[in-house]
Backbone as CSV, one residue per row, in Angstrom:
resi,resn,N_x,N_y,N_z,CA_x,CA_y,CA_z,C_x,C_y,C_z
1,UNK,322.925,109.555,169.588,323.094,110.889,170.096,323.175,111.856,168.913
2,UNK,322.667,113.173,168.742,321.960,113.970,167.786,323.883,114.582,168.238
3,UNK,324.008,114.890,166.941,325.587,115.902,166.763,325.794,116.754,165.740
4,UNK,325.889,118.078,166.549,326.323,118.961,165.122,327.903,119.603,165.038
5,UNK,328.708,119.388,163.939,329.751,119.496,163.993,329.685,120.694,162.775
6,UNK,330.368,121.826,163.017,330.759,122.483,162.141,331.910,122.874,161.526
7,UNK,332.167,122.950,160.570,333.475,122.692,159.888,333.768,124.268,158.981
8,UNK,335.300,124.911,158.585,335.436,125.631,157.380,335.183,124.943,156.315
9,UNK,334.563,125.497,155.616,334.498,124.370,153.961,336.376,124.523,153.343
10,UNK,336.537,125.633,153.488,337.988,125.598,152.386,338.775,124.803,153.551
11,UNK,338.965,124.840,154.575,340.213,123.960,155.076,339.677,122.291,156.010
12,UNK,338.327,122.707,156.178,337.841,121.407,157.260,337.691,121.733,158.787
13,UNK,338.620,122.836,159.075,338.575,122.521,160.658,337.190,122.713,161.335
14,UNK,337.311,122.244,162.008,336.042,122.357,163.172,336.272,123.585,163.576
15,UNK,335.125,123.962,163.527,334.681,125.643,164.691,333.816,124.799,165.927
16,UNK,333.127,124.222,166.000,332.173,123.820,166.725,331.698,122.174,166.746
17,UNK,331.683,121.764,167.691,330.729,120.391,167.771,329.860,120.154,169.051
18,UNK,329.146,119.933,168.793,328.029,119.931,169.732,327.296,119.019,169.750
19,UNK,326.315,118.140,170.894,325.459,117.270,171.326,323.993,117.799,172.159
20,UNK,324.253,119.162,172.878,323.333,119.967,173.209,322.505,120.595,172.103
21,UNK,321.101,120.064,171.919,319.793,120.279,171.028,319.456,121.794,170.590
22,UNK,319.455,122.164,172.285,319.263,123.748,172.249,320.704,124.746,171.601
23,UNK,321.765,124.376,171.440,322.974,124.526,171.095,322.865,124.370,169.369
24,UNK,322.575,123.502,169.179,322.093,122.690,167.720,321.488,123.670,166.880
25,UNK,320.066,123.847,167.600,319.094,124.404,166.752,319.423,126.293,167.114
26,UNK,320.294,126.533,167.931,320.445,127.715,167.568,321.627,128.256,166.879
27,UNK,322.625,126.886,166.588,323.340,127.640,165.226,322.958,127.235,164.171
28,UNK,321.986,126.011,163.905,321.354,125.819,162.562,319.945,126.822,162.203
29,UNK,319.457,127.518,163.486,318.559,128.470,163.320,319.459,129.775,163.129
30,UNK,320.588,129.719,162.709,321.134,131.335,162.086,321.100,131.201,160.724
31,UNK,321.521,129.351,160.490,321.241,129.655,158.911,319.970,128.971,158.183
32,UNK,318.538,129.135,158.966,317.513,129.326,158.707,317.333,127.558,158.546
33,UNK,317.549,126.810,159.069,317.764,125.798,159.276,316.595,125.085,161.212
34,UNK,315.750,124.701,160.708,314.679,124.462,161.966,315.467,123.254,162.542
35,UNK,315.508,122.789,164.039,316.228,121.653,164.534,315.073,121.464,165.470
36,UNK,314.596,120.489,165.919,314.176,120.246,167.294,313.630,118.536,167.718
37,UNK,313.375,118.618,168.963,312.899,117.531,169.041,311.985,117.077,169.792
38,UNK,311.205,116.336,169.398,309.773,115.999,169.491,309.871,114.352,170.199
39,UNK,308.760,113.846,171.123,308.809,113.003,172.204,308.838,111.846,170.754
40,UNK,309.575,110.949,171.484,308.838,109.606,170.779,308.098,108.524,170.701
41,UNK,307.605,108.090,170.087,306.255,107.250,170.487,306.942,105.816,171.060
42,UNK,306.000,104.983,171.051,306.521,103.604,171.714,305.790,102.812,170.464
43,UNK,306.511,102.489,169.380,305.941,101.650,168.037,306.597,100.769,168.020
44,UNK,306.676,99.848,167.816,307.507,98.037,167.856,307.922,98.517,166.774
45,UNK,309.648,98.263,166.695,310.653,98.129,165.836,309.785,97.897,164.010
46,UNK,310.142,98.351,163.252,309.783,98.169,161.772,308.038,98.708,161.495
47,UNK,307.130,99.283,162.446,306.387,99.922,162.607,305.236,100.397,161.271
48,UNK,304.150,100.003,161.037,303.901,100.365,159.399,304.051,101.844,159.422
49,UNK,304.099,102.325,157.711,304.155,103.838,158.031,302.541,104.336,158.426
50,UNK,301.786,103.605,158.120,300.194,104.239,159.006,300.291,104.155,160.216
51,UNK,300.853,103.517,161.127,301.302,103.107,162.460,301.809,103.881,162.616
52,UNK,303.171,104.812,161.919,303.841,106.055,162.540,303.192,107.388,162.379
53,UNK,302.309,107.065,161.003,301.632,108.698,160.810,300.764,108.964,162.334
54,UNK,300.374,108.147,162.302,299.388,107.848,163.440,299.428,108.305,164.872
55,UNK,300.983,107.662,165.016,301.223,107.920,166.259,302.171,109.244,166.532
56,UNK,302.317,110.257,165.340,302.762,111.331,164.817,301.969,112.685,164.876
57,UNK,300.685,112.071,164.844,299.366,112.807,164.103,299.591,113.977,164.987
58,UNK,299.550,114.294,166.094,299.303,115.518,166.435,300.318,116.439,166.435
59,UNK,301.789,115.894,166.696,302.689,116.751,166.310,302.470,117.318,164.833
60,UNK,302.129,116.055,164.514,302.555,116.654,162.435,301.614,117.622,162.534
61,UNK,299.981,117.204,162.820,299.098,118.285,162.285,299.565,119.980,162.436
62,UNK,300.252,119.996,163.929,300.829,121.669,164.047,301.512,122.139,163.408
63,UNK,302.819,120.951,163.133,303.777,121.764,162.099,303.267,121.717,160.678
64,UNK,302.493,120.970,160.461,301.496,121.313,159.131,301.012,122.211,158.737
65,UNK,300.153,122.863,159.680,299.359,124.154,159.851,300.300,125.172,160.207
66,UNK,301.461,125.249,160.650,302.572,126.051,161.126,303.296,126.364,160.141
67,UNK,303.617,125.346,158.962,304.658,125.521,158.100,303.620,125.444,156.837
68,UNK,302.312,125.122,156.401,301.727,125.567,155.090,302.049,124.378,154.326
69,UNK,302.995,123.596,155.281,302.941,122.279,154.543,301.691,121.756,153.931
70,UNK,301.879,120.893,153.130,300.224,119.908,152.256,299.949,118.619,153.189
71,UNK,301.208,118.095,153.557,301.142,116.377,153.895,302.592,115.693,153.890
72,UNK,302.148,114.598,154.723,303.705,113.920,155.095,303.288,112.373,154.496
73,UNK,304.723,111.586,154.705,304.470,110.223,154.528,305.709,109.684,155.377
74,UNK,305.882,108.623,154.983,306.856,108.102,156.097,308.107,107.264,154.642
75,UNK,309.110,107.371,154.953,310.382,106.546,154.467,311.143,106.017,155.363
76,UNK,311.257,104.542,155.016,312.360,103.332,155.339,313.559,103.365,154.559
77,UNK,314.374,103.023,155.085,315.540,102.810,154.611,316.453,101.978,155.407
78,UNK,316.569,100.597,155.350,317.863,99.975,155.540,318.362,98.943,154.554
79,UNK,319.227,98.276,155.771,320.435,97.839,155.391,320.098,96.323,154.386
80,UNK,319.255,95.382,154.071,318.422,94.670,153.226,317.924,95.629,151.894
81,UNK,317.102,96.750,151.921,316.873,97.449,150.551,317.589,97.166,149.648
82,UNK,316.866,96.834,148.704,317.479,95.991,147.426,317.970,97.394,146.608
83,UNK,317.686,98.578,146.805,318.600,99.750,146.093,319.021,100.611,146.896
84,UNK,319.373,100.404,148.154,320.047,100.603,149.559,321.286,101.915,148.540
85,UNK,321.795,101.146,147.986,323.789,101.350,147.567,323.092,102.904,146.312
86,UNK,322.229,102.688,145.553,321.357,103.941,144.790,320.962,104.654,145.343
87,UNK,320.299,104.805,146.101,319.515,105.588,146.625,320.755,106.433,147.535
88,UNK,321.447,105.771,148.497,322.537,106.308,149.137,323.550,107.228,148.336
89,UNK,323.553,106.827,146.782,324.708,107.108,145.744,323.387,108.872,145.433
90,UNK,322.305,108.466,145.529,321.584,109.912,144.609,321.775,111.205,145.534
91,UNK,322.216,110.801,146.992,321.840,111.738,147.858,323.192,112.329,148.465
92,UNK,324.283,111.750,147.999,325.543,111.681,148.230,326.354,113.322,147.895
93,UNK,325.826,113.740,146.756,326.706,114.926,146.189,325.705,116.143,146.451
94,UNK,326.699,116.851,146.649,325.674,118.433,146.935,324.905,118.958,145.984
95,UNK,323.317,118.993,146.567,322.770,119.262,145.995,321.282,120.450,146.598
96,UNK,320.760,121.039,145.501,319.568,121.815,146.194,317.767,121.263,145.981
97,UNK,317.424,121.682,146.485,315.802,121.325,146.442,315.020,122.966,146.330
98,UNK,313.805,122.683,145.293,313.201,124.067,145.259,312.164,124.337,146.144
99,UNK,312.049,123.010,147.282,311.175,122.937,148.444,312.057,122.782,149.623
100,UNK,311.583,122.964,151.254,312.209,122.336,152.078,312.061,121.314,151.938
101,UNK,313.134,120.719,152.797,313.158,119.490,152.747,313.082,118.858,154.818
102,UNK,312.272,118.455,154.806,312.094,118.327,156.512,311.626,116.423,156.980
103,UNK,312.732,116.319,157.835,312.330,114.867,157.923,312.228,115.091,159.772
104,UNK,311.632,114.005,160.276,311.683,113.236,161.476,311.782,111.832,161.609
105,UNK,313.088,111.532,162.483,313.348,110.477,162.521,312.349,109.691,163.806
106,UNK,312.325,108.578,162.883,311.572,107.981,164.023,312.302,107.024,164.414
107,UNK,313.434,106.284,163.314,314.309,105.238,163.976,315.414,105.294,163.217
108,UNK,316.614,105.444,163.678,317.524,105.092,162.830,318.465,106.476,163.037
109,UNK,319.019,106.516,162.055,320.183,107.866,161.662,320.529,108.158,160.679
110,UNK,320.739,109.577,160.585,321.441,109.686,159.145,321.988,111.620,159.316
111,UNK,323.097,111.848,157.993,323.656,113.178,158.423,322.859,114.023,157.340
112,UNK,322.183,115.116,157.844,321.829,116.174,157.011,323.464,117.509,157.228
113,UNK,323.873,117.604,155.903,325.506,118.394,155.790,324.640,119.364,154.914
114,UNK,324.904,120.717,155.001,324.512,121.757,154.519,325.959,122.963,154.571
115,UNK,325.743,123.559,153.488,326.719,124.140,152.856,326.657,125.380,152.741
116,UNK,327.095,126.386,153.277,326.611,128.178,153.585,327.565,128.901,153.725
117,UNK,327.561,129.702,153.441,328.444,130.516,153.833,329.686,130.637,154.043
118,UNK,330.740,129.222,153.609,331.708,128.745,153.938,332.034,127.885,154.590
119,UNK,330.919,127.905,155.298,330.847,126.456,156.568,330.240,125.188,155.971
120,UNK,330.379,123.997,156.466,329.680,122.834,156.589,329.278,122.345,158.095
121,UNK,327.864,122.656,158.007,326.729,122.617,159.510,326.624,120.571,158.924
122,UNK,327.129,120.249,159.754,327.078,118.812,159.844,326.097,118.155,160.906
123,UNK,324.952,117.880,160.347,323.705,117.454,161.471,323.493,116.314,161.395
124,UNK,323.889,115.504,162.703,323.879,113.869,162.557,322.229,113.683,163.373
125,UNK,321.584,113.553,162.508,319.723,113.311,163.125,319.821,111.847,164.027
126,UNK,319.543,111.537,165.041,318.430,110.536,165.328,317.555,110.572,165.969
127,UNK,317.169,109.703,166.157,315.656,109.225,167.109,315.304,110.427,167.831
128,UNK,313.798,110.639,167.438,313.915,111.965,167.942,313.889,113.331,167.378
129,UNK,314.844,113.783,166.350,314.750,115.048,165.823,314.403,115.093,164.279
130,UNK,314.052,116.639,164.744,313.184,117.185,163.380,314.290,118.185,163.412
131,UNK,314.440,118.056,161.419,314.863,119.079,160.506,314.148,119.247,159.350
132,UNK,314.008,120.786,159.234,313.530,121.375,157.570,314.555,122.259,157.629
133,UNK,315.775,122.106,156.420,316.384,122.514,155.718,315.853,123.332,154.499
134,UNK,315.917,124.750,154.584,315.311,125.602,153.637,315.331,124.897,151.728
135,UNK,314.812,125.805,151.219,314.508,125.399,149.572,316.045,126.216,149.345
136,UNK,316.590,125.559,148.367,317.925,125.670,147.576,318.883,126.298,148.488
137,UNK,319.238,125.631,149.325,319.842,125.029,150.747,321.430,124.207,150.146
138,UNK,322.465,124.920,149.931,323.365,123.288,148.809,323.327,122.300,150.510
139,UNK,323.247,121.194,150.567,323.382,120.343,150.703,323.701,118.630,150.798
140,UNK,323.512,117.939,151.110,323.683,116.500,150.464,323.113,115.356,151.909
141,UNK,323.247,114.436,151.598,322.220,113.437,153.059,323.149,112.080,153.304
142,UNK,323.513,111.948,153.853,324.111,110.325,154.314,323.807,109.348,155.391
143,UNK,322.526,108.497,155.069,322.668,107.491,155.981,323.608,106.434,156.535
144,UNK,324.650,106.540,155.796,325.618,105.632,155.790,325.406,104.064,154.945
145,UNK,326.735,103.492,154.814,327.241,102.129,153.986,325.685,101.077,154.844
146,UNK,325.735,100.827,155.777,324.251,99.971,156.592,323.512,101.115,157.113
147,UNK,322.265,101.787,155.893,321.233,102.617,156.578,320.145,101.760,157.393
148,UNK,319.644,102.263,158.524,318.269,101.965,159.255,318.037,103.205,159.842
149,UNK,316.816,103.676,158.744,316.034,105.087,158.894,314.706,105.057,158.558
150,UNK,313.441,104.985,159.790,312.710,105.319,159.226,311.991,106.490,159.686
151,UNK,311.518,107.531,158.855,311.419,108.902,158.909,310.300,109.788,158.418
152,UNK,309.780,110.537,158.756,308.226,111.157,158.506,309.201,112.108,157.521
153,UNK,308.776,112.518,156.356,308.770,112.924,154.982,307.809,114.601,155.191
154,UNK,307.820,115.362,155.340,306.975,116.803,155.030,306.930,117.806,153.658
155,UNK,305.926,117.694,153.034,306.404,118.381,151.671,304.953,118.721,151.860
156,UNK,305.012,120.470,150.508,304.054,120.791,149.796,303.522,120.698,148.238
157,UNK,304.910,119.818,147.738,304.692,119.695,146.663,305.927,118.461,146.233
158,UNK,305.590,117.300,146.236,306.909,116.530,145.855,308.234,117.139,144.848
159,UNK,307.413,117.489,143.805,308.257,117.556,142.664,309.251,118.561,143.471
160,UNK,309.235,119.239,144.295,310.398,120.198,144.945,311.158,119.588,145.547
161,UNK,311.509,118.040,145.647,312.281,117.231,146.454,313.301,116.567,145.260
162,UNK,312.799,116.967,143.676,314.021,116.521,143.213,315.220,117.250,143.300
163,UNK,316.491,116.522,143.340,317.976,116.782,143.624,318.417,117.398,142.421
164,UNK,319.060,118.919,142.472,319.083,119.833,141.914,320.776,120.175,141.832
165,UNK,321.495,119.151,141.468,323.166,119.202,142.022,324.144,120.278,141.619
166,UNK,324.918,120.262,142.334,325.517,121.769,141.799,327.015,121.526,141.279
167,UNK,327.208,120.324,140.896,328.464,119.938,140.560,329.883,119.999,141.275
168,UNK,329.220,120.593,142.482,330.909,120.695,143.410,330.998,119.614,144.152
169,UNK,332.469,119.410,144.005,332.874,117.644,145.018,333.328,117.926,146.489
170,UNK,332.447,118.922,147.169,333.066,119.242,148.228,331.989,118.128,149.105
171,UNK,331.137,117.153,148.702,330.713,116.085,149.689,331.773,114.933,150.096
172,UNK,332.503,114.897,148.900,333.333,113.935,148.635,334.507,114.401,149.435
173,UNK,334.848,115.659,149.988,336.025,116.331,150.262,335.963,116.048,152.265
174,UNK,334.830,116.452,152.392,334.867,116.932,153.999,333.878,115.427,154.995
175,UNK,334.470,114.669,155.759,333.954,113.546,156.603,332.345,113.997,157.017
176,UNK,332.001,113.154,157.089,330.614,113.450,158.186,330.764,112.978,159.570
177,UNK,330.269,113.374,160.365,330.479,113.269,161.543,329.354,111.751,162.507
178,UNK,329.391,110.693,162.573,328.745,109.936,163.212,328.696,110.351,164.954
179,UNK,327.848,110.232,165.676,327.149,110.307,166.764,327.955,109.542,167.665
C-alpha cells in the first residue's frame, strides 16, 4: 500500500498521513513533486528488464515525450545482491541530484523522503507508482535492511543522478514510514 506521511523536520510530528493516491500526489504536487499511478502489467516475478521496458513501452514513451526525458532502464534490487548493504548505505543520507530523479515501481518497495520547506514528505512507493522528484530536491531513498525493487529508471542525462549530499543527519534523525 503506497503511503505518504508527512512530518515537521525540527520536531517529527506528523501533519498528515495518507494512503489515498489522489491525496498523495496533490500534496507532493505542491512541492513540485509528480506522484501517480500507472496499471500494471502481468510479468512473472524477476521479469528481464527488456521484458519490463517492453511491457512499459507505451506508458514510458508519453512520459518521455511529456517530460523531454532521453530514456529509461530498469533497476533490481534485492535481498541476495551481493552490494545490497552499499548501495542501501549510498542512498541513505540526504542528498541532491542536478537531474530529476523518477522511478516506477514495478515490484517491490521502497521510501522516496524529501526535505522542503521544513517538512519531511515521506513517500512509501509500491507496485504501481510513479515518482519524479525535482533536480536538487534534498532528499535521500530507502529500500530497506531486505530490498526487493524492481523499477523503471527515467533520466536525460545519467551523470545528473550522482548523489550530491548536503551533510545534514536529519535522515538519520526522522523514521520512514513502511506501508
Amino acid at each position: 500500500m503506497s503511503l505518504l506521511t508527512i512530518r515537521d523536520a525540527a520536531t517529527g510530528a506528523e501533519t498528515l498521513k495518507t494512503d489515498d493516491p489522489k491525496l498523495m500526489a496533490e500534496a507532493l504536487g505542491a512541492i513540485g513533486v509528480r506522484f501517480e499511478r500507472w496499471p500494471v502489467a502481468a510479468l512473472p516475478e524477476g521479469a528481464d528488464a527488456d521484458a519490463v521496458l517492453a511491457a512499459y513501452r507505451p506508458q514510458l514513451d508519453a512520459f518521455l515525450r511529456e517530460s523531454a526525458a532521453g530514456t529509461a532502464d530498469v533497476i533490481r534490487l534485492t535481498a541476495d545482491h551481493p552490494q545490497k548493504d552499499a548501495i542501501r548505505a549510498k542512498f541513505l543520507s540526504e542528498h541532491i541530484h542536478t537531474e530529476d530523479e523518477v522511478r516506477f515501481f514495478h515490484e517491490g518497495a521502497g521510501n522516496f523522503v524529501m526535505h522542503v520547506d521544513g517538512k519531511i514528505y515521506d513517500a512509501h512507493c509500491t507496485v504501481g507508482d510513479l515518482i519524479s522528484v525535482p533536480a536538487n530536491t534534498k532528499h535521500w531513498f530507502d529500500a530497506g535492511a531486505v530490498p526487493h525493487v524492481t523499477a523503471l529508471r527515467v533520466f536525460t542525462d545519467t551523470t545528473g543522478w550522482t548523489p550530491h549530499y548536503t551533510g545534514s543527519d536529519i535522515a538519520g534523525r526522522i523514521p520512514v514510514s513502511v506501508g
